[in-house]
ZAPARO-298750 format. One record per residue: x, y, z of N, C-alpha, C in turn; residue in one letter. Coordinates in steps of 0.02 Angstrom, whole numbers, padded with zeros to 5 digits, always signed. Layout:
XYZXYZXYZA...
***
This chain:
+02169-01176-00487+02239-01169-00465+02245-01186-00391X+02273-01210-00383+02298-01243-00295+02317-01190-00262X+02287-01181-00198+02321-01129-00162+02376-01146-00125X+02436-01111-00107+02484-01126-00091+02499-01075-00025X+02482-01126+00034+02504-01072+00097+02568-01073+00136X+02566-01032+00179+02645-01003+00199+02655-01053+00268X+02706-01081+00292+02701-01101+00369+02696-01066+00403X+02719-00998+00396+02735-00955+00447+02644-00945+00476X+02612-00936+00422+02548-00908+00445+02524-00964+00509X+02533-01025+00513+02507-01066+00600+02559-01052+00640X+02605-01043+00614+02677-01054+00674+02645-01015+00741X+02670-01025+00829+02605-01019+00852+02549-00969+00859X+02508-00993+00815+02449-00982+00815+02415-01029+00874X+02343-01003+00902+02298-01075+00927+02270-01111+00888X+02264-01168+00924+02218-01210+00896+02173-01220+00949X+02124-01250+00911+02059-01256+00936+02034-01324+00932X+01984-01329+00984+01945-01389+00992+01876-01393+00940X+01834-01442+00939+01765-01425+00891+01707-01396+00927X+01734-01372+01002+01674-01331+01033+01691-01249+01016X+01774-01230+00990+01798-01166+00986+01852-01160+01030X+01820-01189+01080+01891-01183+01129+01964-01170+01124X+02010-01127+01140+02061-01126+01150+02119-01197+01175X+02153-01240+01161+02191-01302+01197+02246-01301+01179X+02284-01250+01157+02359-01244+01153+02391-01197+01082X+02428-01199+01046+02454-01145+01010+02518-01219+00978X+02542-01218+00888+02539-01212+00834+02617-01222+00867X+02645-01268+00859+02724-01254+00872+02769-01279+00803X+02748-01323+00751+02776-01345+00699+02735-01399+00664X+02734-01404+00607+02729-01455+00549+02768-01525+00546X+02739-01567+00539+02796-01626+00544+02788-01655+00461X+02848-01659+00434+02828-01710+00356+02882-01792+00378X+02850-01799+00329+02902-01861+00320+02949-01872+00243X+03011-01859+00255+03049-01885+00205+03043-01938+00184X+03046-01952+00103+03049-02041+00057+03077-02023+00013X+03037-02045-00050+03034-02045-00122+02984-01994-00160X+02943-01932-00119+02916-01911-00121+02949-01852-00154X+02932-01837-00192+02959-01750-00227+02933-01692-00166X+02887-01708-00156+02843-01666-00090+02821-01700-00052X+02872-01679+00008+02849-01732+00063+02774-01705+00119X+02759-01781+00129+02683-01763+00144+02715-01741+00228X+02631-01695+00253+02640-01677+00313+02599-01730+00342X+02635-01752+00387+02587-01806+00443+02566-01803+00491X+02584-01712+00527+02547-01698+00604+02578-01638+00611X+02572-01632+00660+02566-01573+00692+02596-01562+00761X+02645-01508+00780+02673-01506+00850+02632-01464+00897X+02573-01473+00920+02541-01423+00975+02585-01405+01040X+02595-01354+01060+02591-01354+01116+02539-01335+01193X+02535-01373+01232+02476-01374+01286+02496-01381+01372X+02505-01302+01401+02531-01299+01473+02608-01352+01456X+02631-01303+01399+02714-01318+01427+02746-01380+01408X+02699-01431+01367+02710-01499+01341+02712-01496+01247X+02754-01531+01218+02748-01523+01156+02716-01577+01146X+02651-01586+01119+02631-01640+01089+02619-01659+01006X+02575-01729+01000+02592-01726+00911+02497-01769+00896X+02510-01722+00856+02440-01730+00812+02429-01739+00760X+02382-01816+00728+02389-01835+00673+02350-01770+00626X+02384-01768+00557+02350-01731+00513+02298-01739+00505X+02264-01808+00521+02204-01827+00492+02145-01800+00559X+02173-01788+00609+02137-01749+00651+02137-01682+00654X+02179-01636+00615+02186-01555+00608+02150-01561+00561X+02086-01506+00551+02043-01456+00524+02085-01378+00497X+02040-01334+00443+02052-01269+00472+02117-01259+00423X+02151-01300+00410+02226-01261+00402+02202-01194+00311X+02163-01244+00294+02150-01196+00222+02128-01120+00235X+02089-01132+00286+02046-01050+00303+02110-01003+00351X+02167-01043+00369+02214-01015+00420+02202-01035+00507X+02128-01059+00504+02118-01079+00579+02137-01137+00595X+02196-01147+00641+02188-01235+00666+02139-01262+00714X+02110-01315+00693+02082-01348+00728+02062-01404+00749X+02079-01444+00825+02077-01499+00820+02015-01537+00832X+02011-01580+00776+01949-01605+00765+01925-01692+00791X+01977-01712+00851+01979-01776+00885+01953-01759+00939X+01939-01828+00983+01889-01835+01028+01925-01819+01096X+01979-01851+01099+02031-01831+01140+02121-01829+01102X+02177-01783+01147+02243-01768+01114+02296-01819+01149X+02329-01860+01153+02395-01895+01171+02418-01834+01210X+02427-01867+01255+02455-01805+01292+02548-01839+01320X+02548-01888+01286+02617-01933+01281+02675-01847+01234X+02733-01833+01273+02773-01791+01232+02792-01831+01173X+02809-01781+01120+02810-01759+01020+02898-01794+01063X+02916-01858+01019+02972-01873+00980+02963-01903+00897X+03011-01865+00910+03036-01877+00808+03041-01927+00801X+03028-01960+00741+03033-02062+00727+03102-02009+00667X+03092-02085+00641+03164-02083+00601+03122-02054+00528X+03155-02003+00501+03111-01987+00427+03107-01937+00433X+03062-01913+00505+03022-01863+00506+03066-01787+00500X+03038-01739+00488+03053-01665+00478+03024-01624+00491X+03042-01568+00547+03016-01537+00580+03030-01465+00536X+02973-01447+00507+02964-01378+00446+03014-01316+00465X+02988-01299+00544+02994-01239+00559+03075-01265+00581X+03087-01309+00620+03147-01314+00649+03213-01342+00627X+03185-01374+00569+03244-01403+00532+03257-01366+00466X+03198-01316+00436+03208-01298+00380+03211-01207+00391X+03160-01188+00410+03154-01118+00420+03223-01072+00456X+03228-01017+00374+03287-00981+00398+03338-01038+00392X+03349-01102+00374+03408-01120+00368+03440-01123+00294X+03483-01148+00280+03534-01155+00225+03486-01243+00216X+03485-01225+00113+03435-01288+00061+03506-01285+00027X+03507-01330-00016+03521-01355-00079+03474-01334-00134X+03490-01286-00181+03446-01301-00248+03490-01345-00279X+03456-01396-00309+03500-01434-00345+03505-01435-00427X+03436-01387-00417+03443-01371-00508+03490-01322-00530X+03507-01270-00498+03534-01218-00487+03628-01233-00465X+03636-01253-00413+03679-01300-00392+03710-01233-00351X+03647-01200-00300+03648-01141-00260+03656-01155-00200X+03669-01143-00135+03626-01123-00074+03552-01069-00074X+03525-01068-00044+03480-01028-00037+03458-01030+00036X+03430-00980+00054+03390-00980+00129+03326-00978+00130X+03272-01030+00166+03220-01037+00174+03167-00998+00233X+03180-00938+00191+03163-00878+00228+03067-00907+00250X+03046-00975+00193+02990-00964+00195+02972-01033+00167X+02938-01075+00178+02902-01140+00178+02823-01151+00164X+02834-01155+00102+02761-01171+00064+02724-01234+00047X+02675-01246+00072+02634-01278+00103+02570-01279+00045X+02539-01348+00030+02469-01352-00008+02433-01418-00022X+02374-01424-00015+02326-01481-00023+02335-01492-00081X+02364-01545-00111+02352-01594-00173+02318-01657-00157X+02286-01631-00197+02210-01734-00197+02202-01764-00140X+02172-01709-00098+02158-01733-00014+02230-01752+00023X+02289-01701+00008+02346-01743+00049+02386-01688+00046X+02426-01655+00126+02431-01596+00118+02522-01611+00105X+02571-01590+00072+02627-01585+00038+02658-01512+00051X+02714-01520+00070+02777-01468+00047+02815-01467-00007X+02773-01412-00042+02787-01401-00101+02827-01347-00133X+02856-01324-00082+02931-01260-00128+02946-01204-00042X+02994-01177-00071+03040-01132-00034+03020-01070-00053X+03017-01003-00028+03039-00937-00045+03086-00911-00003X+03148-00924-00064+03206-00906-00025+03215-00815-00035X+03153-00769-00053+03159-00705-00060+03161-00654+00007X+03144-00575-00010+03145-00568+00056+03092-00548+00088X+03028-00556+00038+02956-00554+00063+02917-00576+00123X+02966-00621+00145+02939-00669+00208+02972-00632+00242X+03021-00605+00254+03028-00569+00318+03001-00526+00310X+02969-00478+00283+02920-00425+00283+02871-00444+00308X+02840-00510+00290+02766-00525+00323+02772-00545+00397X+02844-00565+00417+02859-00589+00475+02839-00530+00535X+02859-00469+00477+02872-00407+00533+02779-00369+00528X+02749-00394+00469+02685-00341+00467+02634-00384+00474X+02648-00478+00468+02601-00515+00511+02535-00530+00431X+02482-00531+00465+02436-00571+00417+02413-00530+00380X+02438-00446+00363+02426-00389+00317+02468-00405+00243X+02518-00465+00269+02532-00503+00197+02504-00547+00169X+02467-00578+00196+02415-00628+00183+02455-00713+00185X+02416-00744+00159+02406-00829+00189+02422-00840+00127X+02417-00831+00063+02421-00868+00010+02487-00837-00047X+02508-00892-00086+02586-00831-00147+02547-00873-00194X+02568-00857-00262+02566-00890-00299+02636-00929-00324X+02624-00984-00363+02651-01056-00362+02729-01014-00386X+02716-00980-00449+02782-00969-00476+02834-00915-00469X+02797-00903-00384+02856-00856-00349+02906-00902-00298X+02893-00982-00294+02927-01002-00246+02973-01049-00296X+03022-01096-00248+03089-01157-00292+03027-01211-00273X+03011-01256-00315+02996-01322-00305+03040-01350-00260X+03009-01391-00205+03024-01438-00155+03063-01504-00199X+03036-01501-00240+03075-01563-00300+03131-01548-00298X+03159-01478-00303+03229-01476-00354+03276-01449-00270X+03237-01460-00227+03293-01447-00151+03308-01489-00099X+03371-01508-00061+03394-01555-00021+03396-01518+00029X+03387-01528+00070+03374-01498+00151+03466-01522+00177X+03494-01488+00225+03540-01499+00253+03515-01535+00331X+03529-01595+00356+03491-01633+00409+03543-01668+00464X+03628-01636+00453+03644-01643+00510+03630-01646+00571X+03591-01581+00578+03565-01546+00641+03489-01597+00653X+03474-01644+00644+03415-01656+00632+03447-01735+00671X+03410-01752+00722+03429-01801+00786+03363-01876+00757X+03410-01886+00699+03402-01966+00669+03443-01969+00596X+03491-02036+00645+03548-02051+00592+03512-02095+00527X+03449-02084+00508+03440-02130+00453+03449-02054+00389X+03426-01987+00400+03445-01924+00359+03509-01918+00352X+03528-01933+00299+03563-01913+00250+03576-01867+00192X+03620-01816+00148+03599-01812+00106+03625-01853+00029X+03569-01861-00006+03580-01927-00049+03650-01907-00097X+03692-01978-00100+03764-01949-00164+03726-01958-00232X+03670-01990-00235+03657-01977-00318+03617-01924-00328X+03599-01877-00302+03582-01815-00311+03630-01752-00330X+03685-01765-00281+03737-01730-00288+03789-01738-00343X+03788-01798-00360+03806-01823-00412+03798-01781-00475X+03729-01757-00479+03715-01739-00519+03754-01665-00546X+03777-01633-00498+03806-01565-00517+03888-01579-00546X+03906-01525-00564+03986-01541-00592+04025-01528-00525X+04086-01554-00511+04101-01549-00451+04145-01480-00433X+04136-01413-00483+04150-01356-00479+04086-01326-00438X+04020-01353-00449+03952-01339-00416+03976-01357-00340X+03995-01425-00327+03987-01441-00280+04037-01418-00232X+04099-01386-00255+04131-01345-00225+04096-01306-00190X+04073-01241-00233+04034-01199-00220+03994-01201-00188X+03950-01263-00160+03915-01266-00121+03938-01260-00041X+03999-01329-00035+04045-01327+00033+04074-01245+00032X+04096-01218-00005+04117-01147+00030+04062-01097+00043X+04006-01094+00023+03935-01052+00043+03910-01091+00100X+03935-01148+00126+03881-01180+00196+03939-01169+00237X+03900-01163+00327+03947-01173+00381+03988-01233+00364X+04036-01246+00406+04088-01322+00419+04053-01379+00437X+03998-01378+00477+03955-01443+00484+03921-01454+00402X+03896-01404+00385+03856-01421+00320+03898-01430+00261X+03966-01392+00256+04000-01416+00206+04039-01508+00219X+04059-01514+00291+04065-01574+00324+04025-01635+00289X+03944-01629+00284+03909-01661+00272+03887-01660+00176X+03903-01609+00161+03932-01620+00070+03978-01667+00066X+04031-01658+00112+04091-01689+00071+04066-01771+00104X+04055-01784+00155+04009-01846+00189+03971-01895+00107X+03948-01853+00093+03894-01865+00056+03935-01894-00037X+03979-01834-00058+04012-01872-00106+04075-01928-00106X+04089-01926-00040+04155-01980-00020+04133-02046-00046X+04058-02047-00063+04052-02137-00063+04092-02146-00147X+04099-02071-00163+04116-02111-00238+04186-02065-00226X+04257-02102-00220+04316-02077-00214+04345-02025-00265X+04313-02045-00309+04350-02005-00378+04311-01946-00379X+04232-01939-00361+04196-01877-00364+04218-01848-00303X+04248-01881-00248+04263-01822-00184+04351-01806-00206X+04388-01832-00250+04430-01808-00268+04425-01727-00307X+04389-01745-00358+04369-01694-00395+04334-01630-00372X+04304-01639-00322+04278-01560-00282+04306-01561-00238X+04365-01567-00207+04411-01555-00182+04468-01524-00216X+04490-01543-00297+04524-01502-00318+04481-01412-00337X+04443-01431-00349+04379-01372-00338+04408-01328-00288X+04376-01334-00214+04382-01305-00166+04450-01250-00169X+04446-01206-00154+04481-01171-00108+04558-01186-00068X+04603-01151-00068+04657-01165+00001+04618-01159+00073X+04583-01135+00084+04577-01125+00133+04517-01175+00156X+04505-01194+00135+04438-01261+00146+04490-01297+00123X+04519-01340+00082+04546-01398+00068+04563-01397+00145X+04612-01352+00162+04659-01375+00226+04601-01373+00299X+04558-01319+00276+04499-01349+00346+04488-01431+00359X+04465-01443+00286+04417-01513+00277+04493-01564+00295X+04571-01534+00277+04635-01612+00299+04620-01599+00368X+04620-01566+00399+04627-01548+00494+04589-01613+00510X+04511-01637+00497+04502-01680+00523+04499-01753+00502X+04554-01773+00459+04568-01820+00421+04632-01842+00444X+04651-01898+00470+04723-01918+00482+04762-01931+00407X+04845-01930+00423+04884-01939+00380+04877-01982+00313X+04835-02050+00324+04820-02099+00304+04769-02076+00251X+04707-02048+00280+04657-02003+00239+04666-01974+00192X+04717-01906+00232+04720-01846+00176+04784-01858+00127X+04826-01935+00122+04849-01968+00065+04832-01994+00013X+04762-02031+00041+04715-02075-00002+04668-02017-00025X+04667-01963-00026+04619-01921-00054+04662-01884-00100X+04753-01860-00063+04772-01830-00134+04806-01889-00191X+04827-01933-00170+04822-02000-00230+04777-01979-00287X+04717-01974-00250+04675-01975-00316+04665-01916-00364X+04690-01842-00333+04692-01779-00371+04734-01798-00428X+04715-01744-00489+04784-01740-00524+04860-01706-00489X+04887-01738-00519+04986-01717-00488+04994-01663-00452X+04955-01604-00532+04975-01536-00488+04953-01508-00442X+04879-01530-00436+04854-01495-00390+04864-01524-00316X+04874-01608-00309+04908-01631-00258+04984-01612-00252X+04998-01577-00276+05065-01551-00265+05066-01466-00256X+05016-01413-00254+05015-01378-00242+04974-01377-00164X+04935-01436-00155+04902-01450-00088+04951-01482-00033X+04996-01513-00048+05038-01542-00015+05113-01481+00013X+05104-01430-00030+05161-01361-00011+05115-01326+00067X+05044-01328+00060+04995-01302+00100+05016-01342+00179X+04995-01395+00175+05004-01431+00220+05032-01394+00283X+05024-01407+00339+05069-01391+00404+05148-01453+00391X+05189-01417+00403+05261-01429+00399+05267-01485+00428X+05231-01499+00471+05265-01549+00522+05229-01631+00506X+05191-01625+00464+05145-01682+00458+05150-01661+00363X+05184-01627+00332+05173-01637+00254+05226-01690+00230X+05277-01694+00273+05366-01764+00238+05295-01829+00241X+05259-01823+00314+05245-01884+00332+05174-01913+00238X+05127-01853+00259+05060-01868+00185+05113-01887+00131X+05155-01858+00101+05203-01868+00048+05211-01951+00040X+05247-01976+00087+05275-02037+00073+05221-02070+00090X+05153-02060+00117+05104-02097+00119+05068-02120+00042X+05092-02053-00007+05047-02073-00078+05078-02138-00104X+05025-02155-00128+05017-02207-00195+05107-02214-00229X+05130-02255-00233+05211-02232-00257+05214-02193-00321X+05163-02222-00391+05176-02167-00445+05157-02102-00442X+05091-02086-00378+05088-02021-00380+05136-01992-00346X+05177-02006-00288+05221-01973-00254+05277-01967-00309X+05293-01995-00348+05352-01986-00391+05322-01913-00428X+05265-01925-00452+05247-01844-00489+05255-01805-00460X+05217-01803-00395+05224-01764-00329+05273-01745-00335X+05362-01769-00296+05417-01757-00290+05430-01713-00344X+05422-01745-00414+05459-01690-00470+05420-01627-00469X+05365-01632-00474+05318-01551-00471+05339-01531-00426X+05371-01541-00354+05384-01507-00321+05450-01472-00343X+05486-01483-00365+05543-01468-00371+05562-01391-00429X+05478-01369-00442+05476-01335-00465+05453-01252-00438X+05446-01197-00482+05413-01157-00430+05335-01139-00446X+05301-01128-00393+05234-01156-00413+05191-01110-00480X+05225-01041-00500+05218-00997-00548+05244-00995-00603X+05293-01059-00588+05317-01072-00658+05263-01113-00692X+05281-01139-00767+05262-01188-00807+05282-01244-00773X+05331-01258-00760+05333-01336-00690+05310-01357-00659X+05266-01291-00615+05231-01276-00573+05138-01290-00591X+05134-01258-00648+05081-01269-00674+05055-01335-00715X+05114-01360-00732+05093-01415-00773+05057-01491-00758X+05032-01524-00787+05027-01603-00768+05068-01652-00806X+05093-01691-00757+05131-01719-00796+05107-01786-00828X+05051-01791-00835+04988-01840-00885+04971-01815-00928X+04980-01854-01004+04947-01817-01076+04952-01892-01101X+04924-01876-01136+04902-01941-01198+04983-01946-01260X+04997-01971-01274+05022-01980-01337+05038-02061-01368X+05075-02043-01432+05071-02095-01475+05140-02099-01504X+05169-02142-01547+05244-02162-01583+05217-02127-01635X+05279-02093-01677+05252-02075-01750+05242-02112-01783X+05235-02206-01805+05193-02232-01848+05130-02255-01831X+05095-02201-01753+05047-02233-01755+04992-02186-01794X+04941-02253-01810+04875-02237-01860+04821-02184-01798X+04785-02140-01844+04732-02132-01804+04691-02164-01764X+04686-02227-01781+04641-02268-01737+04677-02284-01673X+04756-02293-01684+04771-02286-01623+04757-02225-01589X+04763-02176-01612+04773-02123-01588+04697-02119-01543X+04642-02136-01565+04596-02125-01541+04577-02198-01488X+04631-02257-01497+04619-02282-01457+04642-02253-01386X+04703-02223-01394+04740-02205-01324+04707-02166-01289X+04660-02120-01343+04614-02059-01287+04556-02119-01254X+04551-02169-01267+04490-02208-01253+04523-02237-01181X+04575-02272-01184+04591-02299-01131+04649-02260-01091X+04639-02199-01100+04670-02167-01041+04638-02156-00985X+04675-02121-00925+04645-02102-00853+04673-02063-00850X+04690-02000-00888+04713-01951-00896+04640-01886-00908X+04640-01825-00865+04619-01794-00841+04587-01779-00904X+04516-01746-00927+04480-01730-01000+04520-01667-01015X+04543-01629-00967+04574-01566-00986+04645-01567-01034X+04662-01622-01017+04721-01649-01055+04712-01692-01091X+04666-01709-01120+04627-01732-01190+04612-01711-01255X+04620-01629-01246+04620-01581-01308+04647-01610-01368X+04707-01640-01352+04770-01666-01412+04795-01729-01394X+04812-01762-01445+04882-01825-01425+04913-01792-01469X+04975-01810-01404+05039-01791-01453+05086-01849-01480X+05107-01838-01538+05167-01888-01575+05236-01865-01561X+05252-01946-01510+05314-01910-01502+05365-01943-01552X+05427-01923-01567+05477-01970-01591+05516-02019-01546X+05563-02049-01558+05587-02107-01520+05647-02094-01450X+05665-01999-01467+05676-01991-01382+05637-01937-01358X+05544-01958-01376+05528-01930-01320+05490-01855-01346X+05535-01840-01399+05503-01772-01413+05441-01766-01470X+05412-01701-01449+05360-01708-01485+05354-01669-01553X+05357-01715-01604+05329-01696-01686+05277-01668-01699X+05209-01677-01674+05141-01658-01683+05116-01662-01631X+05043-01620-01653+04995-01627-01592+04918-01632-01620X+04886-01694-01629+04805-01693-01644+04756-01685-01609X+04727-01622-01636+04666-01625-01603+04619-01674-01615X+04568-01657-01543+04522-01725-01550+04476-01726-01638X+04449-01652-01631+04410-01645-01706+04430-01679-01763X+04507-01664-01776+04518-01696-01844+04545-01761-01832X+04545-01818-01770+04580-01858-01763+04486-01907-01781X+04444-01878-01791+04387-01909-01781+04354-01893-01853X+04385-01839-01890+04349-01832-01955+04400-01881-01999X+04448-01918-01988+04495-01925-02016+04490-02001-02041X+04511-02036-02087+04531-02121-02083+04553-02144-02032X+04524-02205-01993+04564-02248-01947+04637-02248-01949X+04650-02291-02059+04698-02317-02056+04745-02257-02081X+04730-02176-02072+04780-02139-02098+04829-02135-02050X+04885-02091-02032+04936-02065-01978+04911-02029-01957X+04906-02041-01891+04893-01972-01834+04925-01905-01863X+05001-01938-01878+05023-01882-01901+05012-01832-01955X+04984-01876-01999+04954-01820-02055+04916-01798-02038X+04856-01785-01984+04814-01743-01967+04824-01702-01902X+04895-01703-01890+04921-01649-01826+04948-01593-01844X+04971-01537-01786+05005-01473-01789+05073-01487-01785X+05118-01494-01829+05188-01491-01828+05230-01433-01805X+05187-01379-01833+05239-01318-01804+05231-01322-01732X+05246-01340-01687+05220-01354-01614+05242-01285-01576X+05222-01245-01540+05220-01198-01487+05219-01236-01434X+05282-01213-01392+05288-01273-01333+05335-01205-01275X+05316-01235-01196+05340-01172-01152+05425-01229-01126X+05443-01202-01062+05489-01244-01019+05473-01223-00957X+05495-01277-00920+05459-01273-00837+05493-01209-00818X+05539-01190-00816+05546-01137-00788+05530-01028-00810X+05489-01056-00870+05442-01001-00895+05402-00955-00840X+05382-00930-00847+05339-00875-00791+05258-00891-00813X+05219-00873-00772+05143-00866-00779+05127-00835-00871X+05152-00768-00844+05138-00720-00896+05154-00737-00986X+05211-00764-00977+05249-00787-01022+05207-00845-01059X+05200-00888-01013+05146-00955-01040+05083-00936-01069X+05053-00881-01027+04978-00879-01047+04997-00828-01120X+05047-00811-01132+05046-00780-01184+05057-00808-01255X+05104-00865-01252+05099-00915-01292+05050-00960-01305X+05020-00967-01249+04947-01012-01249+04910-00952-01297X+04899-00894-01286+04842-00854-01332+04881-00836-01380X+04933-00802-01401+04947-00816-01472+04940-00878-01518X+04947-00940-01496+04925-00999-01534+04860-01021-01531X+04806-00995-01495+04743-01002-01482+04736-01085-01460X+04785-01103-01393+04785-01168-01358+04751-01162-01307X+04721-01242-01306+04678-01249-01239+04735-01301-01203X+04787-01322-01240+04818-01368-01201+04910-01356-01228X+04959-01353-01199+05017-01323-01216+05068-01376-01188X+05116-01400-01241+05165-01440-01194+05223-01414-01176X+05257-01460-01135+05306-01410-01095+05353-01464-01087X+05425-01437-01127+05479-01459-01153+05548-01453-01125X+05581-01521-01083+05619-01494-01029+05675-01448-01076X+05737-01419-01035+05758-01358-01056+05806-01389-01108X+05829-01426-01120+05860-01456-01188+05838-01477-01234X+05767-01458-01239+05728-01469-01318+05714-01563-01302X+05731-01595-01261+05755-01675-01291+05698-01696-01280X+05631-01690-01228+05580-01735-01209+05539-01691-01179X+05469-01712-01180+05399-01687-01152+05398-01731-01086X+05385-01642-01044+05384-01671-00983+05318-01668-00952X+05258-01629-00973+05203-01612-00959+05151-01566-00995X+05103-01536-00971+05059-01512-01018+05042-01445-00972X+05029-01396-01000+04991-01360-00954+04912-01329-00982X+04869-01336-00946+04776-01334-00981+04775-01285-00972X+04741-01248-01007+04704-01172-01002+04657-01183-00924X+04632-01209-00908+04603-01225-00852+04633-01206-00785X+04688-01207-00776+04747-01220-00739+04778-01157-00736X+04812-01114-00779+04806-01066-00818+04767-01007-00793X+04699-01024-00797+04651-00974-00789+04677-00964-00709X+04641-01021-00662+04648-01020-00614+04704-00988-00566X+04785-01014-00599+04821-00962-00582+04812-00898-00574X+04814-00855-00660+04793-00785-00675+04744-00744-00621X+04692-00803-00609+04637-00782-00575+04657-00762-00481X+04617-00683-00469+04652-00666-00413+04615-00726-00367X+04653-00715-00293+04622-00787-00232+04562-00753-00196X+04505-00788-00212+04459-00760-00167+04405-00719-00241X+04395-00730-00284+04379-00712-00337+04290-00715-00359X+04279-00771-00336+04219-00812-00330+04185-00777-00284X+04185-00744-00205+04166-00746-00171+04156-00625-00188X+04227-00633-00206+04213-00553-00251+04153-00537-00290X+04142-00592-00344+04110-00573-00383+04031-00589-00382X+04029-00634-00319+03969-00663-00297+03959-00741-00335X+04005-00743-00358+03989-00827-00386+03962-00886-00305X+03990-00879-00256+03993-00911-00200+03945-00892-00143X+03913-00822-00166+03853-00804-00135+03802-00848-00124X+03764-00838-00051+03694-00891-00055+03642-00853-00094X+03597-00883-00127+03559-00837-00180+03479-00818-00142X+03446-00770-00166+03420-00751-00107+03343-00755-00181X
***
């Protein structure tokens, strides 16, 4: 089994020459970031009368037994700068805020684990527990070595590298990618403003994914993260939200700069915009989107399943197409299930809900979510007040979120850094 040691145990410590000698004291680990799951360590930060210098790994001895020692003929006595890549253990990682990305956590790197694989020494996991500060405080009576499956693999964590003085660190968008962008919320509201700064940095390259964890986020972070975005920006970012929630972000706004974002949107979203506004935000008006799928009543299922194919309509409002008649109103509603167990060439309509349960924008919270759970809906339409036409949908999603008190996540520890 590989032993797996702590950084803390050299942090300064001395090091030594190959006569024994004393020549300076243990100031940090250097790795280098790549393609590496565990990035290798490539030297060493000594310090010697007051100078930080750097020492190849291949000249440090000792680190397995806990003793450093330098095992070259003579040390560079040229001062330790960082090249581009490099990562300084203790100073860029220790005690700071990681990324688990399997997890889709923060965590704190109370502790940096360290181990020789096939002659090549690697950083190989985190202990984000609170064992390391115990050893911090009682020293080498905790010992030098953990075993493997008390720490996070170095694989599954992204280092935060703002703070880290070379613009080639980044953190990667196809990593981040990988979480749902309710994760990645959660991440920007558990990091400071530089580190959540550098999340949202990081998913902007793909517009539609920094749309989407932005509807995520918070009131109170959305409007942090517009402050440093001009008018132009924080237009082209709510363009891309769905209606409502760019229309409940756009009430937020500071007064004096929200007429101006407004007429900056996209023209069909500002038209949604405008009408959602005109509602109150607790109503069904308020809550609704005014994007859903539907179909004419002679269309076939295959249409029906073509329209869910080529829409750009939100998945939450995908539950059903609805059949409308010819002003507008709606006859049925198919779910996706039976629109897919069904014949191409049958009617949508023969495999929809006719008795339709439907709210009006000016309904209350309470009122909606109660019709939504007596009919056991994930998706509810909403019928302006003369019965004549569908004006929108409202998702259980949406719904919840309302119901749900503000600040909820952070109550219950969902938004906690995990320890």
């Amino acid at each position: 089994m590989t032993d797996i040691l702590h950084l803390s145990t050299f942090l300064r410590r001395p090091i030594f020459d190959s006569d024994g000698d004393r020549i300076g004291r243990v100031q940090d680990l250097v790795a280098r970031l790549g393609n590496d799951a565990h990035p290798p360590i490539v030297g060493v930060v000594i310090r010697i009368e007051g100078r930080d210098l750097f020492v190849s790994i291949k000249k440090i001895g000792g680190l397995s037994e806990g003793r450093v020692t330098f095992q070259g003929r003579r040390v560079d006595l040229r001062r330790f700068e960082r090249r581009p890549g490099e990562l300084l253990l203790a100073e860029d990682l220790l005690a700071r805020h990681l990324i688990n990305l399997v997890r889709g956590r923060l965590i704190i790197a109370n502790e940096i684990e360290i181990a020789l694989i096939d002659g090549r020494w690697e950083v190989v996991g985190v202990d984000p527990g609170r064992r390391p500060l115990l050893r911090r405080i009682l020293g080498p009576k905790m010992g030098a070595r953990v075993r493997a499956e008390s720490i996070v693999d170095f694989a599954s964590i992204e280092p935060f590298v703002a703070h880290v003085p070379s613009a080639r660190l980044r953190i990667p968008y196809r990593k981040l990618a990988r979480l749902h962008p309710a994760q990645i919320a959660d991440l920007v509201e558990q990091a400071s403003h530089e580190e959540g700064e550098e999340i949202i940095e990081a998913v902007g390259l793909d517009r539609e994914l920094e749309a989407d964890v932005f509807e995520e986020l918070d009131t109170t972070h959305q409007l942090e993260f517009l402050e440093s975005r001009s008018d132009a920006e924080a237009a082209r970012l709510l363009s891309r939200m769905e209606p409502d929630n760019a229309a409940d972000l756009i009430t937020e706004i500071d007064q004096d700069r929200r007429m101006t974002v407004l007429e900056l949107l996209a023209s069909e979203q500002q038209t949604k915009v405008r009408q959602l506004l005109t509602y109150n935000a607790d109503t069904a008006g308020g809550l609704m989107n005014p994007d859903f799928v539907s179909v004419p009543a002679g269309a076939s299922v295959a249409d029906a399943l073509d329209a869910i194919r080529n829409s750009s309509v939100a998945a939450e409002s995908l539950q059903a197409v609805f059949v409308l008649d010819e002003g507008g109103q709606p006859i049925g509603a198919a779910s996706i299930a039976p629109l897919v167990r069904a014949r191409g060439s049958d009617l949508a309509l023969s495999v929809a809900r006719t008795q339709l349960a439907h709210v009006h924008p000016h309904w209350d919270v309470l009122r909606v979510s109660r019709k939504m759970s007596d009919f056991n809906l994930t998706v509810l339409p909403v019928l302006d007040d003369g019965h004549g036409k569908m004006v929108g949908v409202v998702t259980v999603d949406d719904l919840l979120e309302e119901l749900l008190p503000q600040g909820w996540r952070a109550e219950f520890g969902v938004s906690a850094v995990e320890e």
